[in-house]
PLY file of the C-alpha trace (Angstrom):
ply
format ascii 1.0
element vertex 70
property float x
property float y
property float z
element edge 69
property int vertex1
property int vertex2
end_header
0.00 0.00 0.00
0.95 3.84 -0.51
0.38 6.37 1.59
1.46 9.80 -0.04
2.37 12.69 2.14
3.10 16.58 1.12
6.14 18.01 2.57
7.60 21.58 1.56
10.34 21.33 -1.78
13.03 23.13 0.95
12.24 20.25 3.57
12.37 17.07 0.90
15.78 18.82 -0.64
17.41 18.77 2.60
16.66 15.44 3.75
18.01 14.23 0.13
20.92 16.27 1.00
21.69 14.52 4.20
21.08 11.19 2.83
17.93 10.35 4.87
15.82 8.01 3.22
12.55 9.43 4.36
10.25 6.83 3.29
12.13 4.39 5.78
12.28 6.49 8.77
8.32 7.25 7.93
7.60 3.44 7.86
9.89 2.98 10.73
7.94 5.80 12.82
4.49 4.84 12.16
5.48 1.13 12.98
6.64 2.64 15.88
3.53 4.87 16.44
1.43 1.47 16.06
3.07 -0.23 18.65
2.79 2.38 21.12
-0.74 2.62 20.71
-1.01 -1.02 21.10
0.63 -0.71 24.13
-1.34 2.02 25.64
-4.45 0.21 24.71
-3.64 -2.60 26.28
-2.50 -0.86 29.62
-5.77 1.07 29.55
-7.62 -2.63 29.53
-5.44 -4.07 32.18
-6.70 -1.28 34.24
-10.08 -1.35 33.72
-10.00 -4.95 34.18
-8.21 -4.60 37.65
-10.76 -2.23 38.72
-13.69 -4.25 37.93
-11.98 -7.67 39.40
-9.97 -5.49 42.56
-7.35 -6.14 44.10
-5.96 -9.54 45.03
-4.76 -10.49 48.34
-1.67 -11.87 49.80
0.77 -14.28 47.23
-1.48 -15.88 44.99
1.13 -17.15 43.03
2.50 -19.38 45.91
-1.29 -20.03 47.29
-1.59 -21.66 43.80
1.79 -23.37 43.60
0.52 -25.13 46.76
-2.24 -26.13 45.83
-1.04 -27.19 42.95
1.69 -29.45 44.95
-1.21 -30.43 47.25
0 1
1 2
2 3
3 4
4 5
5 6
6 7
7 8
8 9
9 10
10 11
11 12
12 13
13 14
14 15
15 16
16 17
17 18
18 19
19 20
20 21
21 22
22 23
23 24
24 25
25 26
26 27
27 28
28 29
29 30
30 31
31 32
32 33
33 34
34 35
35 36
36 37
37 38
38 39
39 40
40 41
41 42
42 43
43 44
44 45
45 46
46 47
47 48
48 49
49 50
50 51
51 52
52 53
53 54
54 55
55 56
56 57
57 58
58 59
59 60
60 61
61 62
62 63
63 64
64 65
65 66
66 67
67 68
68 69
């Protein structure tokens, strides 16, 4: 897929001028940008979902591995 984006003549000479190749570091940042935003999301879930379920007491994790062992 394309996605075309308008940048100023001055701005698109000068990054050719240093080399940059600005279609990379564009992927590169909105990979980036994705990823972030998957993050957040995901954060914003875990939160809600410790809300709703509230905190958990004591060490679970070893209450479990007992019982497990039990």
């Amino acid at each position: 897929m394309v996605i075309g984006v308008r940048v100023p003549r001055r701005l698109k000479r000068e990054l050719e001028e240093l080399g940059i190749n600005y279609s990379e570091e564009v992927r590169k940042f909105l990979e980036n940008l994705v990823r972030k935003k998957k993050a957040d999301r995901i954060m914003r879930e875990l939160e809600d979902l410790e809300r709703s379920i509230g905190r958990i007491r004591g060490n679970l994790s070893a209450e479990l591995i007992r019982e497990d062992r039990g």
